[in-house]
C-alpha positions as CSV (number, residue, x, y, z in Angstrom):
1,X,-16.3,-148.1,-1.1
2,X,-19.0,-145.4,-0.3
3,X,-18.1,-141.8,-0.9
4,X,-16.5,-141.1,2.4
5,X,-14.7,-143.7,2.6
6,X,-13.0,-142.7,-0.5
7,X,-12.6,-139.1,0.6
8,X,-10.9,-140.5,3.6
9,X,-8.9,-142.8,1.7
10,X,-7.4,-140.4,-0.3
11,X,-6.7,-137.4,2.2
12,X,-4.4,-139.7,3.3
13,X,-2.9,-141.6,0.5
14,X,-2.0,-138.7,-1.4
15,X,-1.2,-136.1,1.6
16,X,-3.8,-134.2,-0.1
17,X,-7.1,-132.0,0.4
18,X,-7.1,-130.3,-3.1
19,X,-9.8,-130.9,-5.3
20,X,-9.6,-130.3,-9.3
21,X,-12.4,-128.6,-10.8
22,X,-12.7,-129.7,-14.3
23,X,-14.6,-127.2,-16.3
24,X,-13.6,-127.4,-19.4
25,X,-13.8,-124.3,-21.8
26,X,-12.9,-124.9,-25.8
27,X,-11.9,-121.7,-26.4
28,X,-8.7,-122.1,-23.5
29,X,-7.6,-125.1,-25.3
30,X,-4.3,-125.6,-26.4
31,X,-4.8,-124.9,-30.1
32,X,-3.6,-128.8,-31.4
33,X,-6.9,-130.2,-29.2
34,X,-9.4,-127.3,-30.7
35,X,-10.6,-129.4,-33.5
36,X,-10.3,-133.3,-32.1
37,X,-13.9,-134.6,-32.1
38,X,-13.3,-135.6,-28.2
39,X,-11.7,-132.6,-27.4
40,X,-13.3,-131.8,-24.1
41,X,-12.7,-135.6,-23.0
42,X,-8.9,-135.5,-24.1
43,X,-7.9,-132.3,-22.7
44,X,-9.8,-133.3,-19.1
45,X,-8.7,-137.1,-19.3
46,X,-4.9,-135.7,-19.8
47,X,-5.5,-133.2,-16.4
48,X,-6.8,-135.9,-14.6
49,X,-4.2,-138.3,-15.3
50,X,-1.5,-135.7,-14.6
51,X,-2.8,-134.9,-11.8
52,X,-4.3,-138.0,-9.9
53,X,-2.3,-138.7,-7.3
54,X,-1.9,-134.8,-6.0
55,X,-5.4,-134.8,-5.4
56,X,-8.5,-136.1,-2.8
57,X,-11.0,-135.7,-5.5
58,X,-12.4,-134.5,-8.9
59,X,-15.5,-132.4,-9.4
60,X,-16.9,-131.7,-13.0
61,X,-19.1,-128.9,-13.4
62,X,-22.0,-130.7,-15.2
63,X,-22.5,-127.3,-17.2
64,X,-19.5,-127.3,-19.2
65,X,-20.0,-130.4,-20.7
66,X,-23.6,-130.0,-21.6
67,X,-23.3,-126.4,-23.5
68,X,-20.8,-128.2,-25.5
69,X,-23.4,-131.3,-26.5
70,X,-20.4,-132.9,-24.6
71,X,-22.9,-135.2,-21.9
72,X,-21.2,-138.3,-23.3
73,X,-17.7,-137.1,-23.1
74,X,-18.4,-136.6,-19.2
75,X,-19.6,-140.0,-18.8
76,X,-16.6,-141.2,-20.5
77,X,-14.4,-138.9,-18.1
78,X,-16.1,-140.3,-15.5
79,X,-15.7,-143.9,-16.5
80,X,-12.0,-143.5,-17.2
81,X,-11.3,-141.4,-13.5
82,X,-13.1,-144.6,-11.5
83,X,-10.9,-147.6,-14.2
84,X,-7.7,-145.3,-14.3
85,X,-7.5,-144.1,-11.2
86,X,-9.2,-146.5,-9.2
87,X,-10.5,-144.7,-5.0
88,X,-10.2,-141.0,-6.7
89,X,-14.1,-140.1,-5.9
90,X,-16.2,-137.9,-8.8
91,X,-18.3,-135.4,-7.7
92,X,-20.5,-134.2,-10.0
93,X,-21.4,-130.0,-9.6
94,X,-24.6,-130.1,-10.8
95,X,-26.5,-128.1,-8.1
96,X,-30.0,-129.7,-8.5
97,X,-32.7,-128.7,-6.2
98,X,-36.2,-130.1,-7.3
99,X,-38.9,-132.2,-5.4
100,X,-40.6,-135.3,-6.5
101,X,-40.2,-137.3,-9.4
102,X,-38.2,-134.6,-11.1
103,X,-35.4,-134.7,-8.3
104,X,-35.7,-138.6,-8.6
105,X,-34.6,-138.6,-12.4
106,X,-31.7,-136.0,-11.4
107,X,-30.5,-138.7,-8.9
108,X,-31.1,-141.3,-11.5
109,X,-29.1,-139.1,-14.1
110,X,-26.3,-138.5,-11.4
111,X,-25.7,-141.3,-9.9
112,X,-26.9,-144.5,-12.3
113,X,-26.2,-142.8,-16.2
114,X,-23.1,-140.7,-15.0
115,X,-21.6,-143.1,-12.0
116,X,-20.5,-140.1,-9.9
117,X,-19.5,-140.7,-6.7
118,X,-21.3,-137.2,-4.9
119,X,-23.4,-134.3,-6.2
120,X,-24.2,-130.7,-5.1
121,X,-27.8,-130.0,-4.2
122,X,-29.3,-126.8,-3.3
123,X,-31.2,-127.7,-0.4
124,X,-33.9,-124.4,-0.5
125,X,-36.8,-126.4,-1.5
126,X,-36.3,-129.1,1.9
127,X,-35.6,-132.0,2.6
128,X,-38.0,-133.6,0.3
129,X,-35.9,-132.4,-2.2
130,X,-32.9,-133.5,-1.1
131,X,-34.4,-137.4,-0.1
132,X,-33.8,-138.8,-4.0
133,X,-30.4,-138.5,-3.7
134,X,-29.8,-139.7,0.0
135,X,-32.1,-142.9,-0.9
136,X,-28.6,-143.8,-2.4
137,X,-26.5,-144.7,0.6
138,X,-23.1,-144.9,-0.6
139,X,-23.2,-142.1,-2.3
140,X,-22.0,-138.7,-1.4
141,X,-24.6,-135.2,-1.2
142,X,-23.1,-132.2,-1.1
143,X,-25.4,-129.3,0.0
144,X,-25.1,-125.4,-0.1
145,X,-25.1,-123.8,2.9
146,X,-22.2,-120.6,2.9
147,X,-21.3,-120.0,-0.8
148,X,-18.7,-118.1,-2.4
149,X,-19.9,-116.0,-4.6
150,X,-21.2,-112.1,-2.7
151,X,-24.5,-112.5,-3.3
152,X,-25.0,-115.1,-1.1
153,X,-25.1,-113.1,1.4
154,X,-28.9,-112.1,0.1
155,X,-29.8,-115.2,1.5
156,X,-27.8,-117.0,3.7
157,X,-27.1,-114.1,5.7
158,X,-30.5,-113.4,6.9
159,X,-31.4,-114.6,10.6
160,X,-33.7,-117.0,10.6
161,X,-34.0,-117.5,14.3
162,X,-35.6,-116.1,17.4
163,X,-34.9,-112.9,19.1
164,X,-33.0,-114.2,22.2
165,X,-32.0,-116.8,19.7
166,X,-30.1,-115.1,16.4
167,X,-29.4,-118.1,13.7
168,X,-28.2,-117.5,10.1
169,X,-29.7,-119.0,7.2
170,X,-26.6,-121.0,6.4
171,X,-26.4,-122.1,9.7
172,X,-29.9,-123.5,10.3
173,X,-28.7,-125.4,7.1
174,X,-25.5,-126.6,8.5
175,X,-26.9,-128.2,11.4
176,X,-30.0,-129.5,9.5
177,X,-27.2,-131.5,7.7
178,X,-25.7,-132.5,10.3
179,X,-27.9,-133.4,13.0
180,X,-31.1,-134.5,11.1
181,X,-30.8,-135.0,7.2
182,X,-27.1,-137.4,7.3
183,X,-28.5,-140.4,8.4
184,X,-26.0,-142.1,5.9
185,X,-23.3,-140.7,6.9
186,X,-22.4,-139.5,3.5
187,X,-22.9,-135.5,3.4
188,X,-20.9,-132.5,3.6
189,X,-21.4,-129.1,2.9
190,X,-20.1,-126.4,0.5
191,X,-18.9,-123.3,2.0
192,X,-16.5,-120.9,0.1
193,X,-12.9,-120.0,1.1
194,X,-14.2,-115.9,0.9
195,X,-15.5,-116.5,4.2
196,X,-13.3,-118.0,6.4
197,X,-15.1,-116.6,9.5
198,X,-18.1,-118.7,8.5
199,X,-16.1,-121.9,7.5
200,X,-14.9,-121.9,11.3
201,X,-18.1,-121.2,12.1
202,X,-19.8,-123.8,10.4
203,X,-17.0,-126.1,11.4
204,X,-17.8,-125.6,15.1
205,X,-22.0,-126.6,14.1
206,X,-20.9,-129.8,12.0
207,X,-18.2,-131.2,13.9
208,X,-16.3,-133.6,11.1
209,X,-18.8,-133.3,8.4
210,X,-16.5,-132.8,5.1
211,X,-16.3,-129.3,3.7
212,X,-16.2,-128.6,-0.5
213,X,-14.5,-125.0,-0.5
214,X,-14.4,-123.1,-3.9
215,X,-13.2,-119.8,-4.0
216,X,-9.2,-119.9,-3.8
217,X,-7.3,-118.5,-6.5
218,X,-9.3,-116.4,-8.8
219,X,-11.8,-115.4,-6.7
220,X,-9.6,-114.6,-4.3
221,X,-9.8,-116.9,-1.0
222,X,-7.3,-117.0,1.1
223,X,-5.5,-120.9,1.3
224,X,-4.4,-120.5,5.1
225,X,-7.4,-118.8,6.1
226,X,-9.3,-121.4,4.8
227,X,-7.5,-124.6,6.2
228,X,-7.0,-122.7,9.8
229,X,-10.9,-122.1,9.7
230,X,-11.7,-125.8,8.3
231,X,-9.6,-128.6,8.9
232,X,-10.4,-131.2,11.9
233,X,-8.4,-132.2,14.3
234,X,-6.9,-134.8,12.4
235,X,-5.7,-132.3,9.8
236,X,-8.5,-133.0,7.1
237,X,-12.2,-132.5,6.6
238,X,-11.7,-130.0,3.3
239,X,-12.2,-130.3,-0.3
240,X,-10.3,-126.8,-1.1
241,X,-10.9,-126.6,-4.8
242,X,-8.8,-124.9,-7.9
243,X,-10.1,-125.4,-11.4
244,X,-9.1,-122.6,-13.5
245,X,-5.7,-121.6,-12.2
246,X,-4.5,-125.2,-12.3
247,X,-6.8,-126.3,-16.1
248,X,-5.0,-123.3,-18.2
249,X,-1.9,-123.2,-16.3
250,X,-0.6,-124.3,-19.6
251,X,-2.5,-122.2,-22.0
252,X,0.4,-121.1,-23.8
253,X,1.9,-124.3,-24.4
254,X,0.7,-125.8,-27.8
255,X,2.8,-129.2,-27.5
256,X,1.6,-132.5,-26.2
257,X,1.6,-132.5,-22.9
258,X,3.2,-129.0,-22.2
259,X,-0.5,-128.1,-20.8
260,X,-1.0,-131.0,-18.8
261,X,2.7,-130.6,-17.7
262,X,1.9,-127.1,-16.6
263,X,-1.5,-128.3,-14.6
264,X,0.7,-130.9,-12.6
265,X,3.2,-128.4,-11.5
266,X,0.3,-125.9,-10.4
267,X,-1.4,-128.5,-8.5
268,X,1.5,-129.4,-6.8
269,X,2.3,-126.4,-5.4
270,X,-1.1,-126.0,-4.8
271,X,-1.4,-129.1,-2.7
272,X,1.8,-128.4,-1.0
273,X,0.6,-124.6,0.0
274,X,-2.7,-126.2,1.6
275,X,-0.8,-128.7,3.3
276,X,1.9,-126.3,4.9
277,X,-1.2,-125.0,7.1
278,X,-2.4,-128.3,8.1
């Protein structure tokens, strides 16, 4: 199945529009993982599998896995997501935004060496820099357009348009998306839950284009805020994604599976608190 497909797929088989984040930190693991070998693999494989059926997808943050020298471990994470937990789509948070033959390996490196199912791209440079990764067309490309962080705002805040005409950065990117750059049908946009004015107002531009939202929990984004701004009409067309408050839920926990056991129970709620606004 191509990306959407399984997005779609598993909005509805798991009642779910909560993505995990999976960035895993060594020094927040459970002291009995700290010195296994495949640490970073075991404590994210044991997440994933606890997790699975709460969620409608995973997203790695390529970063964490290669400070640690870990790049193997995430292609084994991957592998065991897509045989374990078969229609769960991967999508890789990488953020690559290159042009030419370097923006061809990324989507080489993404997609053939790593098997995700999606990747973010920073689409400032174009859509030249964004055509190696649409040239795969089952697979899913994520862009920028409204993030969460505040300095966002330096950029994708500024009006880009005429004078009778006012258009914001992120929203000439929105509808580029949309309207010109998803022949495929495979892209969606990532626009953080701090901004809920601007997820309805990208919503409106996009029509059912999928949303990635980062930004609940610890920095702060409201969860009904978020799915009143974003959802369709169907009740779906979000990613809402947690990592940290659901990865270290169980921090304190040194058994087993007590920190997986505590992941589960935060997702849950998590999922359910999304869905009571849907």
């Amino acid at each position: 199945m191509s990306f959407i497909e399984s997005l779609n797929a598993a909005w509805i088989k798991n009642n779910s529009l909560l993505c995990v984040g999976l960035d895993p930190d060594p020094a927040k693991f459970p002291a009995h993982l700290k010195s296994r070998p495949e640490a970073i693999f075991e404590f994210c494989a044991r997440i994933v599998d606890a997790t699975a059926d709460l969620v409608c997808c995973f997203k790695p943050q390529i970063a964490y896995f290669a400070a640690q020298r870990a790049e193997n471990q995430l292609e084994a994470l991957i592998a065991h997501i897509h045989a374990t937990h078969p229609g769960i789509p991967v999508i890789l948070d990488a953020k690559r935004g290159d042009i030419g033959s370097t923006a061809e390996q990324y989507a080489v490196e993404i997609f053939e060496r790593y098997q995700a199912d999606a990747i973010t791209v920073n689409p400032y440079m174009g859509r030249d820099s964004v055509e190696p990764y649409l040239a795969y067309p089952d697979k899913g490309v994520i862009l920028l357009c409204r993030t969460s962080n505040p300095g966002g705002s330096d950029l994708q805040f500024l009006n880009v348009g005429m004078a009778d005409q006012p258009e914001k950065l992120y929203e000439r990117v929105a509808r580029l998306v949309a309207r010109e750059w998803n022949a495929n049908g495979q892209c969606a946009l990532v626009v953080g839950a701090t901004f809920p004015g601007e997820i309805a107002r990208v919503r409106e531009i996009v029509g059912d284009l999928p949303l990635l939202v980062p930004g609940i929990g610890a920095q702060g984004g409201d969860v009904q805020a978020t799915v009143q701004a974003g959802r369709t009409a169907s009740g779906c067309g979000l990613m809402i994604n947690s990592s940290r408050a659901i990865l270290y839920a169980g921090i304190a926990d040194d058994t087993e599976t007590g920190f997986a056991d505590a992941a589960r129970r935060v997702a849950l709620e998590t999922r359910d608190t999304i869905n009571r606004y849907r």
